[in-house]
N, C-alpha and C positions, 0 to 999 in steps of 0.2 A: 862515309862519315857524316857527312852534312843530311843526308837523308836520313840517317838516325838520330840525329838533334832535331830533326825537323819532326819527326814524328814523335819524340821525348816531347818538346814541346806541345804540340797539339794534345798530347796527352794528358797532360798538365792541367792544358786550358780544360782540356775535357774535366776531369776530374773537378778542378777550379768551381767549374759550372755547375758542375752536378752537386758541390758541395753549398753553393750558394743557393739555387733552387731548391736544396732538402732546409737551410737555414728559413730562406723565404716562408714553405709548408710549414714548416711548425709553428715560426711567429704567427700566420693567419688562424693555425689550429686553436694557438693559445690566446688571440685574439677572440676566435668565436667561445671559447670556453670561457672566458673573461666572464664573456657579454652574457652570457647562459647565465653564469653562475648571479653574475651581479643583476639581471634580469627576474630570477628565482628571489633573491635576495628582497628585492623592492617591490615581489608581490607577497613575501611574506611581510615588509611592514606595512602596503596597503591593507591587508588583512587584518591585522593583528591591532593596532589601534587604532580603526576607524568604524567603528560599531554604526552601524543604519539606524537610523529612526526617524522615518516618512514625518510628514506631519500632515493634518488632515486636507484633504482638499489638492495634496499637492501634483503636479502630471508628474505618470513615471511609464514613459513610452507610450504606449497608446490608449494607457489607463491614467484615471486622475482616482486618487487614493484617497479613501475614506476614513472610517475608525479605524482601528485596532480591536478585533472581535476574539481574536484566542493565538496561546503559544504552548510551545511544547518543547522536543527533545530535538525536534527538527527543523523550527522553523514558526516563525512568526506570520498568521494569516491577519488581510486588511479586508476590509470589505472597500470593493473600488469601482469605478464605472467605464465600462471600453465605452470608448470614444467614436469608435469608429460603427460598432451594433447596437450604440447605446441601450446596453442592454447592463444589470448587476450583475458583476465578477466578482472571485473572491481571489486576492493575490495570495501564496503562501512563498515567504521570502525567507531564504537561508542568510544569514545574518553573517559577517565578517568574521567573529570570532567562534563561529563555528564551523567556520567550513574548512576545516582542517583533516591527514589522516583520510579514513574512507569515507566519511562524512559527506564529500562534494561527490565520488564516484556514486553512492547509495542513491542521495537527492538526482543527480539526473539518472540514475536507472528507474527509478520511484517512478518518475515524467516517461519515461522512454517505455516502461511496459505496460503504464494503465494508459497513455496514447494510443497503443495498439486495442482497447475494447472500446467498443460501440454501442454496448446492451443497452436500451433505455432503462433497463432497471443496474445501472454501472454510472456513479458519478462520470460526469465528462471532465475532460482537460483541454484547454483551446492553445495554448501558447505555455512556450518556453521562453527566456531571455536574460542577459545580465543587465543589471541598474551600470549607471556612468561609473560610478565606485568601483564596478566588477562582482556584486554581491549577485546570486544565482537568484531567478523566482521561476515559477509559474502558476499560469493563471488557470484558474476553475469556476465549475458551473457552481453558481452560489443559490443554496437550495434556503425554502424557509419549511422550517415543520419541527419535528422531535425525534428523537432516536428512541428505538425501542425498549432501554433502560429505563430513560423518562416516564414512555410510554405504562409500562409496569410499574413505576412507583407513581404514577397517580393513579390507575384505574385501575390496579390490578391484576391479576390471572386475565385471560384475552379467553374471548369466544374460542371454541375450535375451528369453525367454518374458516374466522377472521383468521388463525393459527395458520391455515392449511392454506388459504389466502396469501401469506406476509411467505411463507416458504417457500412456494411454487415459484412466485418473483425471484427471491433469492439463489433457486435453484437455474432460472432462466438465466442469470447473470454468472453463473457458474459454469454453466454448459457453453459458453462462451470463451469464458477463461481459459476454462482444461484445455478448451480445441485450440486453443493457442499453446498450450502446453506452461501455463502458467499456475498457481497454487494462490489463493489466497493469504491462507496462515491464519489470517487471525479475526475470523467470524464468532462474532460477540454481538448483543443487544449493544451497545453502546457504536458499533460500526455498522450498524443497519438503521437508515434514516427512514423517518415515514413523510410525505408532502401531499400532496394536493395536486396529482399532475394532469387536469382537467376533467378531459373525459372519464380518467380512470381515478376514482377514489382509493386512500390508499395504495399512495404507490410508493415502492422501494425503492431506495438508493442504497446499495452497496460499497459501502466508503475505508478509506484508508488501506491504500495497499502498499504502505510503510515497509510489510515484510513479506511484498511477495517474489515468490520463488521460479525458477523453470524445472521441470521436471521434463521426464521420457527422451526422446528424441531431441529436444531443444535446448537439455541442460546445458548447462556451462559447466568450467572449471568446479570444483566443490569449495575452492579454499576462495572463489572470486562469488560465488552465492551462498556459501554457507549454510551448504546445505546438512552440515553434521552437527550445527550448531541447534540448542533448543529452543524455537522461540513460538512467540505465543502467547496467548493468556491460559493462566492453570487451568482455569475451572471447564474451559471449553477446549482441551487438547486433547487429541487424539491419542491413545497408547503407546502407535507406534514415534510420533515425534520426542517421544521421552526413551524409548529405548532402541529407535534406529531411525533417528531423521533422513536418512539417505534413503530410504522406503518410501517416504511421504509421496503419496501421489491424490487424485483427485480425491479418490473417498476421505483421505484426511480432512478433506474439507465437510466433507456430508458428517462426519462423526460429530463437527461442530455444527452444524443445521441440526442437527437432532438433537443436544444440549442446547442450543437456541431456541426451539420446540415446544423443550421438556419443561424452559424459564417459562416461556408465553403462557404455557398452559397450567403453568402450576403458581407461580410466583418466584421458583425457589429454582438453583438448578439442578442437576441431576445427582452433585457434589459436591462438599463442600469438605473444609478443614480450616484448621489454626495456622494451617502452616502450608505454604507448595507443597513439601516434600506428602502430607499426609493426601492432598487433594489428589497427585499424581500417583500413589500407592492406588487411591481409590478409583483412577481411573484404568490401570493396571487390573486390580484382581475383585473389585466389589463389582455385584451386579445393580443396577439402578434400581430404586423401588419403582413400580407402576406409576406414570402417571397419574391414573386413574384415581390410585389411592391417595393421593395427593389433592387433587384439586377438588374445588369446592361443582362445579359443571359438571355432567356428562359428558363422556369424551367415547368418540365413535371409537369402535374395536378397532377398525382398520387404521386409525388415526395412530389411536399409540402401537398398535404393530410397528408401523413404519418409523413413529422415535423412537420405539426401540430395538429395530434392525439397526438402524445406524450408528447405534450406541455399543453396536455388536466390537466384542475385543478384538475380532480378526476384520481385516477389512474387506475378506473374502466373505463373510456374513454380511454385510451394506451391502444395499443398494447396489446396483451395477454401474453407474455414472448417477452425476445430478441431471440428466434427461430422464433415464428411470424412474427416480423419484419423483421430479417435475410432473410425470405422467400418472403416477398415482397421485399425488397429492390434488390434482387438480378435478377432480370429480368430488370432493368433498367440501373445495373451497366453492364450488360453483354458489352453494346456500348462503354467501356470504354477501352477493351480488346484491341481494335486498333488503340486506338489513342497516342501517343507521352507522354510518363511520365517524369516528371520533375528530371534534372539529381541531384543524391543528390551530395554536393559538398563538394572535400576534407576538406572544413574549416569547416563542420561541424561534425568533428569524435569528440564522445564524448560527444554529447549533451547530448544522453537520460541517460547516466550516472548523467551527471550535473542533470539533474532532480531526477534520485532517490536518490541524499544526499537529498533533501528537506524534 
């Protein structure tokens, strides 16, 4: 009898124990959930009304910030000085009340896959970082010269040598991308810079890779890059980005070097309309009129062959990669070599910055 009170008891206790240690776990669980929650809580008010605005001259890490040179959808660029290469950076900083949503994941994927290119004809990125506030930035190569939009509305229609010149770069910086398995998207005159990069006159800079993608082997989830989604600029989209994004692979990007081409060479692009809907119909089922017939220059046969193979509706008519292309295009730009490049002009330092707050 005493040994079964004795064992009743410990049993008790046992229980007792176990009931007060499942008490203990949940208070600490509900504890760390507290903290989470109310941690979440007070970085959404740091966000939400503490809006940034540097002022000039001011340190922010191991840059002391300058103007204010351009904004956009993503981000407010500075013109600032590292401190440490003394050298001109251009800061592009995600601001407090935008970085909400996918907005903060975009912005450092934006950072994380044009870090992975090296191309000299490929804007650089040197640093990533948060400001003391916790606002995201980083920092880039701060080019001075004009983009190729500019470039056409002052001087117009471009040589062909000089055409086949600005492509073959563009396509160097491409043949880089893809081998990483990456997609630009959105190759326009307005994201193709022109500078002064010494030795080389006329040098590209390949800018804003705001929407680029991974394709083949490297893709991601579709609903984590988006890759069903349509984006882009109208006039320079590929066919298939309007009717199966999920296709998009390197030649999408050639169809828009060959609409970048077809501008250089003409003035004009290859299509146009009132509306998206009419410009993408026309890049759907209209064939492009000739360069040729366009421009005011002589334009070598093999030249426009090649804009418009890549203008081809299937992307099994393009070009085979931008090495391919790169390899033809570059026996034609060779005539470019001696003739007179356009001076870039001091009022334009800081464009291709402006372009990458967009």
């Amino acid at each position: 009898m005493a040994l079964a009170i004795d064992v009743e008891n410990r049993t008790t206790e046992s229980t007792t124990a176990a009931v007060w240690a499942w008490v203990v776990a949940v208070a600490i669980e509900l504890r760390v959930f507290a903290a989470t929650i109310w941690g979440r809580a007070a970085g959404r008010r740091a966000i939400g009304p503490r809006p940034v605005s540097p002022t000039a001259e001011e340190p922010f890490g191991p840059y002391i910030l300058g103007e204010k040179i351009g904004e956009g959808a993503m981000g407010i660029v500075y013109k600032a000085q590292d401190k440490v290469f003394e050298r001109p950076t251009a800061i592009k900083l995600l601001p407090f009340d935008r970085a909400e949503g996918g907005t903060v994941e975009r912005f450092e994927r934006e950072f994380h896959l044009t870090s992975l290119l090296r191309h000299p004809n490929t804007i650089s990125v040197y640093d990533f970082g948060r400001t003391p506030e916790g606002s995201l930035y980083y920092a880039m190569e701060y080019l001075e010269g004009l983009d190729l939009q500019a470039l056409v509305d002052r001087t117009g229609p471009q040589a062909p040598a000089r055409v086949a010149h600005l492509l073959a770069q563009i396509c160097g910086a491409l043949v880089e991308a893809h081998s990483a398995g990456l997609l630009h998207r959105d190759i326009k005159p307005a994201n193709i810079f022109l500078c002064d990069g010494g030795e080389m006159q006329d040098t590209v800079k390949v800018l804003d890779f705001g929407l680029i993608k991974e394709f083949g082997q490297n893709a991601r989830d579709a609903a984590e890059t988006d890759v069903n989604a349509i984006v882009g600029t109208p006039t320079y989209l590929a066919p298939e980005a309007v009717t199966a994004p999920e296709t998009m692979d390197g030649r999408s990007d050639l169809y828009a070097v060959g609409a970048l081409g077809y501008f250089l060479l003409t003035g004009v692009p290859p299509f146009s309309g009132k509306t998206v809907l009419e410009v993408c119909c026309q890049h759907l089922h209209s064939v492009p009129v000739p360069p040729s017939a366009r421009a005011r220059a002589s334009i070598p046969a093999e030249l426009e062959r090649l804009i418009l193979s890549c203008l081809a509706k299937s992307p099994d008519a393009r070009p085979r990669d931008a090495a391919a292309l790169q390899s033809a295009l570059l026996p034609i730009a060779k005539a470019w070599a001696h003739e007179e490049t356009a001076v870039v002009s001091g009022s334009d330092v800081g464009m291709a910055v402006l372009r990458q707050a967009a």
